[in-house]
Backbone as JSON, one array per atom type, in Angstrom:
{
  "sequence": "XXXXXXXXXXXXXXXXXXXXXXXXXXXXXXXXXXXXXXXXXXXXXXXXXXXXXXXXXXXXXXXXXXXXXXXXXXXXXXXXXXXXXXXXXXXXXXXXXXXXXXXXXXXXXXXXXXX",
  "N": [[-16.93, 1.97, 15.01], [-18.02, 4.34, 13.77], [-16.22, 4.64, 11.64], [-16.4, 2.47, 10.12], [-19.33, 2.77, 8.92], [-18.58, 5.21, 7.48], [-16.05, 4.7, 5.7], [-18.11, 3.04, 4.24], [-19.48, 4.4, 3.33], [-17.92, 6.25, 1.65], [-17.1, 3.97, 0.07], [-19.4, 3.04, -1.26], [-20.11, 5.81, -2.35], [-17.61, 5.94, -4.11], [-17.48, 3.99, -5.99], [-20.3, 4.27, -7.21], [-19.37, 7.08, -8.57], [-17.23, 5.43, -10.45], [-19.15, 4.3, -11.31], [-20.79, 5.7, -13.08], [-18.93, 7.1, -14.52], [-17.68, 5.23, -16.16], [-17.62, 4.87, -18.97], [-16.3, 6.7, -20.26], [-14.43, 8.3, -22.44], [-11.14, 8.45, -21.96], [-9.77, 6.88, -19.75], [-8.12, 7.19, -17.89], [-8.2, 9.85, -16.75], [-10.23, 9.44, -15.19], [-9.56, 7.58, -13.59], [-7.8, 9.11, -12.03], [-9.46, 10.81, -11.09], [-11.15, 9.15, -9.25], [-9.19, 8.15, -7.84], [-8.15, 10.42, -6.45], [-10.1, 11.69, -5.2], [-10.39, 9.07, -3.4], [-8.33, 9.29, -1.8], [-8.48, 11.91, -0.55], [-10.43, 11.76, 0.68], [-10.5, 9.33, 2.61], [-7.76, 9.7, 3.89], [-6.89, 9.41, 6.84], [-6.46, 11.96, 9.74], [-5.49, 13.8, 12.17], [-7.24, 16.04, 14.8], [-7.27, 19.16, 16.27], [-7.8, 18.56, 18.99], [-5.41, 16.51, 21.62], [-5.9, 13.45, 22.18], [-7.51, 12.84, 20.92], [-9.29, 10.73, 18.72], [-8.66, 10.1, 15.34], [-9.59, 11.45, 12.56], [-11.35, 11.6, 9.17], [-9.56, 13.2, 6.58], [-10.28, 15.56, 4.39], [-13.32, 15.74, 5.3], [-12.8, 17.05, 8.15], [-11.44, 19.03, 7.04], [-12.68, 20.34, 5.59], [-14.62, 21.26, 7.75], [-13.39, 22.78, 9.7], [-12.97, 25.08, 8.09], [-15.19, 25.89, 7.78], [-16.74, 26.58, 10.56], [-14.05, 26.93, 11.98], [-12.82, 30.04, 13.87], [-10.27, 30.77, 12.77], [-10.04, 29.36, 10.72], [-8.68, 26.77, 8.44], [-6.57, 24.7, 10.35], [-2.84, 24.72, 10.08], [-1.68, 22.32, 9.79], [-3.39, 20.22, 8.66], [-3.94, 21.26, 6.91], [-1.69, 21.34, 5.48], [-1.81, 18.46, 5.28], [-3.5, 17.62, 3.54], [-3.18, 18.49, 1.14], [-0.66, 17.31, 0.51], [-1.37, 14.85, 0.6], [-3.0, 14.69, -1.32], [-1.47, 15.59, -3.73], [0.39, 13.64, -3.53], [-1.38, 11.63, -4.93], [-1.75, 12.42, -7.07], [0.95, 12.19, -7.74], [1.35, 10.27, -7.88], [-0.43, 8.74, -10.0], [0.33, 10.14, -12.01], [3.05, 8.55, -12.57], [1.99, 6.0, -13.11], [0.46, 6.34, -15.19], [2.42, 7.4, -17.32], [3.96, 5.09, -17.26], [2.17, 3.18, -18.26], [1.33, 4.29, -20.85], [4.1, 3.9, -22.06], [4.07, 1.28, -22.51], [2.37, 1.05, -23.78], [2.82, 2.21, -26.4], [5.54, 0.58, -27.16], [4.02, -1.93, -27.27], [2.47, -1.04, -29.65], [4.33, -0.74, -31.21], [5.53, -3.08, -31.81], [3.56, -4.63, -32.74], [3.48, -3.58, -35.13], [5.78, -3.53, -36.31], [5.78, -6.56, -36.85], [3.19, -6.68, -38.72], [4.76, -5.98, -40.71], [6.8, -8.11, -41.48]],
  "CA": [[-18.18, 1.79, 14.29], [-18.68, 5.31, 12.97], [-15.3, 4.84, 10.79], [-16.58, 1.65, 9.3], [-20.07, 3.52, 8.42], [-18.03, 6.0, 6.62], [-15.8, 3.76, 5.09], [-18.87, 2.15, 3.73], [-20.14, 5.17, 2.07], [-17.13, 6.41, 0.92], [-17.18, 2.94, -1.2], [-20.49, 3.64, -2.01], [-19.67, 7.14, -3.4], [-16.39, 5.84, -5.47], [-18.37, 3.14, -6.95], [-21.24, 5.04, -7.84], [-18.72, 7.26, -9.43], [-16.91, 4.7, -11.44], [-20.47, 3.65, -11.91], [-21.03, 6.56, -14.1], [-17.55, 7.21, -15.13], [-16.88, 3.7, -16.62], [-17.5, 4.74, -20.54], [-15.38, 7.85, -20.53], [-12.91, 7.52, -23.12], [-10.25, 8.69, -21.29], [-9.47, 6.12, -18.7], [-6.88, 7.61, -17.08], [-8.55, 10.76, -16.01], [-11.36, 8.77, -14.36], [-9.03, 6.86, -12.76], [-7.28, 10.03, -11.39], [-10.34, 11.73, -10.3], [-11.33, 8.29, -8.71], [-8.16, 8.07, -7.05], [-7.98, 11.65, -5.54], [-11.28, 11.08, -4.23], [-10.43, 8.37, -2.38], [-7.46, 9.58, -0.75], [-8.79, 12.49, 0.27], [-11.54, 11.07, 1.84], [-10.08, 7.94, 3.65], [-6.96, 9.97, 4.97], [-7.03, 10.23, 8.78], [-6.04, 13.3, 10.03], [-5.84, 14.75, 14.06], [-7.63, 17.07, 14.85], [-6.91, 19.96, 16.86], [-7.38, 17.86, 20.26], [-4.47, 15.76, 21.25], [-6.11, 12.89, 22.56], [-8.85, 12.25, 19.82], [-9.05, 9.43, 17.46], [-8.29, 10.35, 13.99], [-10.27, 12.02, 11.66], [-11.2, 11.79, 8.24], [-9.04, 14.61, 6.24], [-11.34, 16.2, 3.71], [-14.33, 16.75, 6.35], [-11.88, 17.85, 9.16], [-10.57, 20.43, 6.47], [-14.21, 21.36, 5.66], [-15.52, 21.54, 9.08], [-12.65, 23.85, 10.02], [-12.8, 26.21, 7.34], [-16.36, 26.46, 7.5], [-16.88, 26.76, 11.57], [-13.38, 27.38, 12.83], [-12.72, 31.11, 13.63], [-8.62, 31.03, 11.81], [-9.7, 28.39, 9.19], [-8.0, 25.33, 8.74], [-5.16, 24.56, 10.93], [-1.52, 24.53, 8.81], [-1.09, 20.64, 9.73], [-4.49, 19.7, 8.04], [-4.18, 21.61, 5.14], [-0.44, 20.66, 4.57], [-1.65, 16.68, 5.03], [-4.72, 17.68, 2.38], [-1.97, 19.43, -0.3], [0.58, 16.7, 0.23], [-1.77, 13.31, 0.04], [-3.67, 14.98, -3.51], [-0.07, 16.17, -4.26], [1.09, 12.09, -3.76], [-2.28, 10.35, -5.0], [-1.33, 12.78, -8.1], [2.45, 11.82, -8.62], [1.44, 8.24, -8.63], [-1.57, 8.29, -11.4], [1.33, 10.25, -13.37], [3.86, 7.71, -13.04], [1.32, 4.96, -13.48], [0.38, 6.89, -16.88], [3.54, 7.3, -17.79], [4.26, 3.54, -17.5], [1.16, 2.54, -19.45], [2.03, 4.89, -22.08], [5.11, 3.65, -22.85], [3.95, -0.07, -22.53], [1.04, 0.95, -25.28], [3.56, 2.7, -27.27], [5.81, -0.62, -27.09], [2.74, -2.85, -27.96], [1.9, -0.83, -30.82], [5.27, -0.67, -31.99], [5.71, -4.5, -32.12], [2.28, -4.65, -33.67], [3.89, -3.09, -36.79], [6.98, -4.78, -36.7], [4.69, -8.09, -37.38], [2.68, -6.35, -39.65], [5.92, -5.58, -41.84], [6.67, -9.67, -41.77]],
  "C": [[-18.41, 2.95, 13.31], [-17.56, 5.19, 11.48], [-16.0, 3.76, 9.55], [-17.94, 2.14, 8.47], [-19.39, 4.66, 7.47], [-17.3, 6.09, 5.32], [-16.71, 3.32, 3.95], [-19.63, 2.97, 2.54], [-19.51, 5.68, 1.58], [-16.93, 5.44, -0.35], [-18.35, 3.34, -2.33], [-20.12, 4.73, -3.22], [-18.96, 6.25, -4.44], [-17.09, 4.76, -6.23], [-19.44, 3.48, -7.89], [-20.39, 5.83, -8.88], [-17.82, 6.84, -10.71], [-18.18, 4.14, -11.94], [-20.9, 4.62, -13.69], [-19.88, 7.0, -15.05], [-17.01, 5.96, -16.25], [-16.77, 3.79, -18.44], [-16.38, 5.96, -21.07], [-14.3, 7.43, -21.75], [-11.83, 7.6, -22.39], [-10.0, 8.13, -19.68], [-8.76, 6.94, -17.33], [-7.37, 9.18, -16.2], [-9.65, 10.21, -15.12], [-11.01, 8.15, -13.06], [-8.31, 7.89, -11.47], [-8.34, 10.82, -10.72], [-10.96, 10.27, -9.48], [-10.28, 7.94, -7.37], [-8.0, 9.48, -6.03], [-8.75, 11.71, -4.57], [-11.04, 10.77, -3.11], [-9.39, 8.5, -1.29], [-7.48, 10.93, 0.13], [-9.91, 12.61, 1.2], [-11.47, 9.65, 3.05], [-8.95, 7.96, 4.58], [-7.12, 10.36, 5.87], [-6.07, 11.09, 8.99], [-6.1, 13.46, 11.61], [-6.1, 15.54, 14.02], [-6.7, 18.4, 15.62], [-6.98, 19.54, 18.68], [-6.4, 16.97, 20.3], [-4.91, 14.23, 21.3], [-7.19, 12.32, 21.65], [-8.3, 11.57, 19.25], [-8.77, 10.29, 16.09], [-9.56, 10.55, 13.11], [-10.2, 12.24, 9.72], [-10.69, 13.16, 7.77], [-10.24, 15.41, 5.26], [-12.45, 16.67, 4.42], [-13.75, 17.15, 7.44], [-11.77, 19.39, 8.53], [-11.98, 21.28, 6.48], [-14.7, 21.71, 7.06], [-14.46, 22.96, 9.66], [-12.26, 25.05, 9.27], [-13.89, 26.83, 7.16], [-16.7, 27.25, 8.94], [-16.03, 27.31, 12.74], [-13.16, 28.88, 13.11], [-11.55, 31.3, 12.4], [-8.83, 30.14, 10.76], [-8.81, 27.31, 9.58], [-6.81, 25.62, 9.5], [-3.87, 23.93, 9.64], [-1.22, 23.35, 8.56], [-2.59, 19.91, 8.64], [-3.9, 20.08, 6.85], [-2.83, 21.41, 4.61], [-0.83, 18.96, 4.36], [-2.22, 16.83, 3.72], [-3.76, 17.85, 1.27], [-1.21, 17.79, -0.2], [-0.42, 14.73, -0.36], [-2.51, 13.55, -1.34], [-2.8, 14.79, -3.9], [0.13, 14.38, -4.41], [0.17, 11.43, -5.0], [-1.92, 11.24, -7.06], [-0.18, 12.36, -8.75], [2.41, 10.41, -9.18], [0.52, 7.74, -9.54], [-0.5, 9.03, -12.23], [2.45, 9.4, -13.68], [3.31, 6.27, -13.53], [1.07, 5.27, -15.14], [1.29, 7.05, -17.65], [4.19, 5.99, -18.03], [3.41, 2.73, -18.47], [1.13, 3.4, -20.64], [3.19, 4.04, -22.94], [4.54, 1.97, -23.16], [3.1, 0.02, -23.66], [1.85, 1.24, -26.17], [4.75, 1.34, -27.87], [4.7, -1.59, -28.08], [2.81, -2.65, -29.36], [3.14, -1.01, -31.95], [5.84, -2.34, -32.51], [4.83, -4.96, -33.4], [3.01, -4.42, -35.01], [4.69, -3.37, -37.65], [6.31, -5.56, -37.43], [3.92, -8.22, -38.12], [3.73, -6.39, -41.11], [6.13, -7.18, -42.47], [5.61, -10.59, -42.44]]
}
């Protein structure tokens, strides 16, 4: 229950944010700060008990850097680094693909213009 409450406002949030985000010119950064967002807020994480359910990563990391004595534990904050680190490689290869596909487009475009 509490996941799906969380869930629910995590949508909230990213919506609200594309709510306001939606005129930007720059698509692609919107989309990337939309995307980081959401993966660092929807990845489950373990805590420091073995037996617990899974924990959102982003308030795990906060709660343990704010309250723990040593700060985050090394397994949190490597999941935190490595799922930005991913949710990053894949809005650059996505950008990189719609690049070239616009670049394509446009280049046809001109062709057909020439005719």
């Amino acid at each position: 229950m509490a996941w799906l409450i969380y869930v629910g406002g995590v949508v909230v949030l990213l919506a609200a944010g594309w709510w306001f985000m939606r005129n930007w010119g720059w698509s692609w950064l919107r989309n990337l700060i939309l995307l980081e967002a959401a993966v660092v807020l929807l990845i489950p994480a373990h805590g420091t008990v073995a037996e617990a359910p899974p924990i959102p990563l982003l308030p795990l990391f906060v709660y343990q850097m704010v309250f723990e004595e040593n700060g985050a534990t090394p397994e949190v904050s490597a999941s935190l680094v490595f799922s930005a680190g991913g949710a990053f490689a894949v809005m650059l290869v996505v950008g990189i693909v719609m690049l070239l596909m616009h670049r394509r487009k446009d280049r046809r475009m001109t062709e057909s213009d020439q005719y």
